[in-house]
C-alpha positions in Angstrom: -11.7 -11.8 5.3 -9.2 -8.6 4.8 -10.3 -8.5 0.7 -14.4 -9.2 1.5 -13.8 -5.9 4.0 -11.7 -3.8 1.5 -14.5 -4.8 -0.9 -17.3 -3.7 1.7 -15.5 0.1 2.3 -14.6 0.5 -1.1 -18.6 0.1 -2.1 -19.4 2.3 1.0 -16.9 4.9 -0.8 -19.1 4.5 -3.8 -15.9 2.6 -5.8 -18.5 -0.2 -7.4 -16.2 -1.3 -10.6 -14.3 -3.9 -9.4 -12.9 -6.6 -10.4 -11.2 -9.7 -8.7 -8.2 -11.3 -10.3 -6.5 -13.8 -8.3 -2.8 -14.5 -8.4 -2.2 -18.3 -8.0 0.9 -18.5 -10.0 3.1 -15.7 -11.7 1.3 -15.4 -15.1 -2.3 -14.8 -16.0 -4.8 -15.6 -19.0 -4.8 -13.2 -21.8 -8.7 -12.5 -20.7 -7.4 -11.4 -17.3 -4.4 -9.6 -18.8 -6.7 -7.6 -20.6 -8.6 -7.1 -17.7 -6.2 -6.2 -15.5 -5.3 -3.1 -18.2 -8.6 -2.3 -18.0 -8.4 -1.0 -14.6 -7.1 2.7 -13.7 -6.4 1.4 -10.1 -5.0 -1.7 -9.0 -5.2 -3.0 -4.9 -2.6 -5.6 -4.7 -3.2 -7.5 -1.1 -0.5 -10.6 -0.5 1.0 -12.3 2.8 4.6 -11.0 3.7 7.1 -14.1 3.3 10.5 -13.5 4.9 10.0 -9.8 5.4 8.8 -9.4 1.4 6.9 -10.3 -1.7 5.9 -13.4 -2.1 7.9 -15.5 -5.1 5.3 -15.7 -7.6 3.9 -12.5 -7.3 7.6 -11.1 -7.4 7.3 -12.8 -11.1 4.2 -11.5 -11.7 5.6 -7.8 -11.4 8.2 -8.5 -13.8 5.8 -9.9 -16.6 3.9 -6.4 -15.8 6.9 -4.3 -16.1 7.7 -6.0 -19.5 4.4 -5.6 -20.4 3.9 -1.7 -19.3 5.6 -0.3 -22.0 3.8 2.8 -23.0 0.4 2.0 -20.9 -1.7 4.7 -19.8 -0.5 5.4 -16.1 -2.0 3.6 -13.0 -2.8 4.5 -9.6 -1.3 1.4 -7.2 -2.2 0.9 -4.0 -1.1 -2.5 -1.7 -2.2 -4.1 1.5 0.4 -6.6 2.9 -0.3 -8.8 5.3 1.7 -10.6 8.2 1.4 -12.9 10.7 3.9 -11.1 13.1 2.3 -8.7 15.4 3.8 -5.7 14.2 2.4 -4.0 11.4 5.0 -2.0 10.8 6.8 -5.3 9.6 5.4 -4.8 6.1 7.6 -1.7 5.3 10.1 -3.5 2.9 7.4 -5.1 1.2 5.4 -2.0 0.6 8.6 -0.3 -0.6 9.3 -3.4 -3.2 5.7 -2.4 -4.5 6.6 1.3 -4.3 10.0 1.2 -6.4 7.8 -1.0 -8.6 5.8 1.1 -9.4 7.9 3.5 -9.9 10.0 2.1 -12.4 6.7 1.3 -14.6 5.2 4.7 -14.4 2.5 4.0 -12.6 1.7 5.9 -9.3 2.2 5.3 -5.8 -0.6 6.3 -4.1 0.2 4.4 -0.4 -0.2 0.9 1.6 -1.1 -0.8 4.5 0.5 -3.1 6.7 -1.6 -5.4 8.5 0.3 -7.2 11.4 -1.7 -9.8 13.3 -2.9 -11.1 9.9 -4.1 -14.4 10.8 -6.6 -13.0 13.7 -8.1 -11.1 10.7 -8.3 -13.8 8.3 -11.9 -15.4 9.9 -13.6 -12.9 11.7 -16.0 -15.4 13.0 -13.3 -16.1 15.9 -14.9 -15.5 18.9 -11.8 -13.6 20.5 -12.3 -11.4 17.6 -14.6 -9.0 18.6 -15.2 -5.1 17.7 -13.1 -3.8 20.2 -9.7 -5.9 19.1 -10.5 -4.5 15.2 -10.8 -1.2 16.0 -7.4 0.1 15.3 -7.8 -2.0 12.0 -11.0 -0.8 10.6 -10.1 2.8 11.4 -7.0 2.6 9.5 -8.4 -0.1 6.4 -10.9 2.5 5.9 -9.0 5.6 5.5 -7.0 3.3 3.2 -10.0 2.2 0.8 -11.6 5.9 1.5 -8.5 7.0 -0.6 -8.2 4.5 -3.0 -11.8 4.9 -4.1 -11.4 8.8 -4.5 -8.0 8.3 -6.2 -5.5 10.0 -3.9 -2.7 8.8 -2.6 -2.2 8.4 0.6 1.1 8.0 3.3 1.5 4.1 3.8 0.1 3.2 7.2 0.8 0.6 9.3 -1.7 -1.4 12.5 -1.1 -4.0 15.0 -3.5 -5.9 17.0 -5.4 -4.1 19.5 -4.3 -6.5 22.3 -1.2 -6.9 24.1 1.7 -8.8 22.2 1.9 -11.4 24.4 -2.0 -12.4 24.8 -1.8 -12.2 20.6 1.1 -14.8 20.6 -0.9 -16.8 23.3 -3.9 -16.8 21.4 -2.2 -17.5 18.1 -1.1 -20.6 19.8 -4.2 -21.7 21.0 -5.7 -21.7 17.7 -2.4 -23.2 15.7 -2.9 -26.0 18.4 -6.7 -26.3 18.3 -5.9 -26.5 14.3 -3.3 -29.4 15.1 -5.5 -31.4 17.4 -8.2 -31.0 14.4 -6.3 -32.7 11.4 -5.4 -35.2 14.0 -2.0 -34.3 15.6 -1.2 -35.3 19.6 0.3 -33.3 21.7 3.3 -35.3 21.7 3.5 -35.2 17.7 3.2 -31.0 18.0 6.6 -31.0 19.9 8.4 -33.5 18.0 11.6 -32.1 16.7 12.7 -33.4 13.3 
């Protein structure tokens, strides 16, 4: 849900030439090698693992870097994503991108840290509403504003807007609800192994 509403400002910014690659392991095809170097700008938008980068994309960057040599400069932008409440939490990972960067010659133009993640993910929830995004959409579209008009922007960080501890009870109630629904008991969601 995060990617179809950086899609939706991005188009509202008039940025229509986009293209999708997905990352499922830490190569691509030649096709979507060469259209990934196609592309001036490049939105990179991952889950935080362990405070950073997930693995394969880690690899990923590293078959880039070796394959940067003497490209035309990029503008790179990133949106990372965590399932702890605070936003803030993506800092090292949006620095990882940032040295990155860096080291290719490409430029840093700014990120976005995204805590809460998982109450984002399907905003059909009904405890989702408008007033519990706001903090998010004001702050994803200042993001996508300046990634469509190419400047780069200070990385930025936003938190659900609901109390920590009625996030961590809601979070609950749906990992539970998710349990119960591929069959688990009570008594099997409490088993230590």
């Amino acid at each position: 849900a995060i990617l179809s509403d950086v899609k939706k400002y991005l188009r509202r910014f008039h940025a229509h030439d986009m293209e999708d690659i997905h990352l499922k392991t830490f190569s691509l095809s030649e096709e979507e090698m060469k259209t990934l170097f196609a592309c001036d700008t490049w939105i990179f938008s991952f889950p935080i693992y362990a405070g950073g980068i997930p693995a394969h994309m880690l690899r990923f960057m590293i078959n880039i870097e070796e394959a940067a040599g003497g490209e035309a400069p990029r503008s790179i932008y990133a949106i990372a994503n965590g399932g702890l409440y605070e936003g803030n939490e993506a800092l090292p990972a949006l620095s990882m991108i940032r040295l990155w960067s860096e080291k290719c010659g490409y430029r840093w133009c700014g990120g976005i840290g995204i805590g809460g993640g998982p109450i984002y993910a399907d905003a059909r929830r009904a405890y989702l509403n408008i007033a519990r995004r706001r903090t998010y959409a004001r702050k994803l579209t200042a993001f996508c504003e300046a990634a469509a008009q190419g400047h780069a922007s200070l990385s930025t960080f936003c938190s659900p807007d609901m109390s920590k501890k009625r996030y961590v009870m809601r979070a609950n109630y749906h990992f539970k609800s998710v349990a119960r629904s591929n069959g688990l008991s009570p008594m099997e969601m409490g088993k230590q192994s």
